[in-house]
C-alpha positions as semicolon CSV with decimal commas, in nm:
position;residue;x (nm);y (nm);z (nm)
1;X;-3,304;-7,500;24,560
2;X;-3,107;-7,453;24,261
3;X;-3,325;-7,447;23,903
4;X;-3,241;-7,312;23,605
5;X;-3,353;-6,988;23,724
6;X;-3,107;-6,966;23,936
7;X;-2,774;-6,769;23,865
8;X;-2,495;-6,851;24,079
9;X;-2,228;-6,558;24,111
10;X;-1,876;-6,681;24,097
11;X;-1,683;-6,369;24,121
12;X;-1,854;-6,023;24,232
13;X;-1,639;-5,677;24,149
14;X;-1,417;-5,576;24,453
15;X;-1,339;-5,191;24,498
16;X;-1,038;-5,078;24,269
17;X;-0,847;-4,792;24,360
18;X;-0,606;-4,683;24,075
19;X;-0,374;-4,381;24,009
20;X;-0,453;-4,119;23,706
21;X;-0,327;-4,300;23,399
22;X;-0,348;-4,678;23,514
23;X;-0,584;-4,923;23,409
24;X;-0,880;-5,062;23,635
25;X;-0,991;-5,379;23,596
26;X;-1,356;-5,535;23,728
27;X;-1,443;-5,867;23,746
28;X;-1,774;-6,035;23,735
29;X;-1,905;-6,377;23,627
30;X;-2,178;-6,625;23,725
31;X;-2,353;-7,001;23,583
32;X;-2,704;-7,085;23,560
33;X;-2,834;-7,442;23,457
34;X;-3,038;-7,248;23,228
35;X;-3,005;-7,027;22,955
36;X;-2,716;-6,816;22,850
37;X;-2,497;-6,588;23,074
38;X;-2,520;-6,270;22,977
39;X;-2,278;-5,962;23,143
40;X;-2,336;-5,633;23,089
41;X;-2,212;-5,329;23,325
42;X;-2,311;-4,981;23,417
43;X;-2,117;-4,637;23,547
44;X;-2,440;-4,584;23,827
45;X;-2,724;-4,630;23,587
46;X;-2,552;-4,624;23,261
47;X;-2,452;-4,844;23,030
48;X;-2,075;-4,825;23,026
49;X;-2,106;-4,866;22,665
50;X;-2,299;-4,542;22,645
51;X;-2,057;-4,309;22,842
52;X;-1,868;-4,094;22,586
53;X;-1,564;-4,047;22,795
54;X;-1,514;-4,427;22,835
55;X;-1,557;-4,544;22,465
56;X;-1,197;-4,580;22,371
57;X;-1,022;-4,669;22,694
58;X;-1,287;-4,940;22,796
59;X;-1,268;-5,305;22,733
60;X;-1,486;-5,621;22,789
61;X;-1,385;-5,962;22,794
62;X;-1,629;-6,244;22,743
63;X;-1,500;-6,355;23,093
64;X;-1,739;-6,072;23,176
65;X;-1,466;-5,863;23,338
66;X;-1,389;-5,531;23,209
67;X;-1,096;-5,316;23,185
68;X;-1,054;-4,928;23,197
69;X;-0,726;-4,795;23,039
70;X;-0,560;-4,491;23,162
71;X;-0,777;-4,391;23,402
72;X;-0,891;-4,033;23,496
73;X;-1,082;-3,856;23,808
74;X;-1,419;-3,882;23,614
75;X;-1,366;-4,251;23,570
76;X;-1,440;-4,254;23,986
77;X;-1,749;-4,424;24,090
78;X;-1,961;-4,691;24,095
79;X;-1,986;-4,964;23,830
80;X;-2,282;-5,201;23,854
81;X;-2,262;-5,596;23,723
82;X;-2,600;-5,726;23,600
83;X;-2,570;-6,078;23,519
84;X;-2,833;-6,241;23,326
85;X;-2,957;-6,614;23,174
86;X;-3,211;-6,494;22,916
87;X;-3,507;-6,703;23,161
88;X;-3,579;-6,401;23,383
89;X;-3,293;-6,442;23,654
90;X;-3,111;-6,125;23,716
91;X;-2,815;-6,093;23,980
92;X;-2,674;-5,742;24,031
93;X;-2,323;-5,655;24,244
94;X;-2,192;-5,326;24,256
95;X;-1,815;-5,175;24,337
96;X;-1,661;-4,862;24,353
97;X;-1,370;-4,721;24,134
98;X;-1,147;-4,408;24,332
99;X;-0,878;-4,290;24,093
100;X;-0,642;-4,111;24,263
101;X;-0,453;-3,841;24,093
102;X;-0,044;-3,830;24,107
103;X;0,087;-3,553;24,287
104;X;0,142;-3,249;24,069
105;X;0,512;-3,236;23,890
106;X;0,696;-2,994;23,669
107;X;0,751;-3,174;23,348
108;X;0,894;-2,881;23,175
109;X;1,084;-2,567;23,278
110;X;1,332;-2,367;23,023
111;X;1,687;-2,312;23,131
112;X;1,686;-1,952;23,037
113;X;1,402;-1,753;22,971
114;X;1,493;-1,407;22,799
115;X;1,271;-1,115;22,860
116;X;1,297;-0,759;22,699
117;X;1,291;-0,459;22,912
118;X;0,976;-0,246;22,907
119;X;0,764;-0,531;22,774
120;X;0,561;-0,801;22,896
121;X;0,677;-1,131;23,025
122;X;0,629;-1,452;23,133
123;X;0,784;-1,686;23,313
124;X;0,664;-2,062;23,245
125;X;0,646;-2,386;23,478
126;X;0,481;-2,640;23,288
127;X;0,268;-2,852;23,526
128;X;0,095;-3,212;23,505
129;X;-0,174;-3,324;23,578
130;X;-0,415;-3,045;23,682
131;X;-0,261;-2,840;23,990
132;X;-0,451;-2,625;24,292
133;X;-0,174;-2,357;24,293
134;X;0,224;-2,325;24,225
135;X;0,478;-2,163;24,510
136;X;0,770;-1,976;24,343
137;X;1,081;-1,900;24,476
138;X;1,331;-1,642;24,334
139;X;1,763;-1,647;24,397
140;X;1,627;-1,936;24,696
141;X;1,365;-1,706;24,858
142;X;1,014;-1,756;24,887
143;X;0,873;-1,513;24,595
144;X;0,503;-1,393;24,615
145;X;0,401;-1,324;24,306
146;X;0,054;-1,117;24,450
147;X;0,270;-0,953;24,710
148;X;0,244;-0,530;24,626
149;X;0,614;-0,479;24,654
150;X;0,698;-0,710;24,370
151;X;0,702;-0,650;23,994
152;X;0,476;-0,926;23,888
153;X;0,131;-0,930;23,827
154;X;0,070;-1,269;23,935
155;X;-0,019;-1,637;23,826
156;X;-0,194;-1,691;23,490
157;X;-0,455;-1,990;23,452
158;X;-0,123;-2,236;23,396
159;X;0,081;-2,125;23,690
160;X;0,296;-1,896;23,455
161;X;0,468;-1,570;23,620
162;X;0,329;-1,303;23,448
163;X;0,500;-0,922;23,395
164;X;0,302;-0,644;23,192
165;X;0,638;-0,445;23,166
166;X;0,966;-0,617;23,255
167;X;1,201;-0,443;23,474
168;X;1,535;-0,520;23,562
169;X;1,440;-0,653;23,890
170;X;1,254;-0,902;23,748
171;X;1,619;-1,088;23,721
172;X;1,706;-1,338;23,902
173;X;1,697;-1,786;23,900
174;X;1,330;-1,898;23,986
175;X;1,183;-2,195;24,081
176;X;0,850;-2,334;24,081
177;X;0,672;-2,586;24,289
178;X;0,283;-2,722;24,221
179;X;0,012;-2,880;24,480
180;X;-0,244;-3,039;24,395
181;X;-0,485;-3,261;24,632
182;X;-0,220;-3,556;24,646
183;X;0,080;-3,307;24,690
184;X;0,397;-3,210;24,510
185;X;0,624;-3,467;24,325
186;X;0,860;-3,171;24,351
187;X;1,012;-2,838;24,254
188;X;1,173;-2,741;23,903
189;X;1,522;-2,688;23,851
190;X;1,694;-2,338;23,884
């Protein structure tokens, strides 16, 4: 029996699976003979309008669909529909939002970097987005920067090589290469 009590769902949210920096998009609407539909949405069992990190990237139609602009890992979970008429009826449908980072790239290495003897160094490999760890290679070898018998005194928090006193071993054309959970999109230029 259909009353005006009743809410009828016309579109529930399907699961959305988007990669880092691309926009997710729910939809959600419903009728009712009685009353006034009313949409509102929660991240599990917030209001999306009270989670800080969503505030300028979200969006809500008056469709009742909402919208998610460049998306990020923390943006993953589940977001909850509650559609209401204002007479007590209440219909709730949940999906689930995975964003998926892109694999880790170099966006930036310098052509030349020029160190002084006896001082410290670094060599840079700028990385995006965040990256698990970053395989060098020096003159086409496999370098390990934590290996004893090299120069280097390893990795700093952005993948950087780092030198406390540069020798002139330390010369040479080096690549870099980041992983991250969905890969590599590649190595840098020598």
């Amino acid at each position: 029996i259909v009353d005006e009590n009743t809410i009828i769902v016309n579109t529930k949210p399907e699961p959305v699976m988007v990669k880092a920096s691309e926009t997710a998009k729910f939809d959600c609407s419903g009728s009712s003979l009685g009353g006034r539909m009313v949409t509102a949405w929660y991240k599990g069992n917030t209001p999306v309008e009270q989670v800080a990190f969503l505030e300028d990237r979200l969006t809500q139609s008056a469709d009742g669909s909402i919208e998610i602009s460049k998306a990020h890992s923390d943006d993953s979970g589940f977001y909850i529909c509650e559609l209401t008429n204002g007479m007590g009826a209440l219909e709730t449908s949940a999906a689930q939002l995975r964003v998926v980072e892109r694999p880790a790239e170099v966006v930036y290495t310098p052509e030349y970097v020029h160190l002084s003897l006896g001082r410290p160094g670094v060599i840079p490999c700028y990385i995006a987005p965040k990256f698990l760890y970053a395989a060098w290679t020096k003159d086409d070898r496999i370098y390990d920067p934590f290996d004893e018998e090299v120069e280097c005194d390893g990795l700093d928090e952005n993948g950087f090589l780092q030198f406390s006193s540069v020798t002139p071993e330390v010369a040479g054309n080096y690549t870099c290469m980041p992983f991250n959970s969905e890969g590599s999109a590649g190595r840098s230029d020598k």
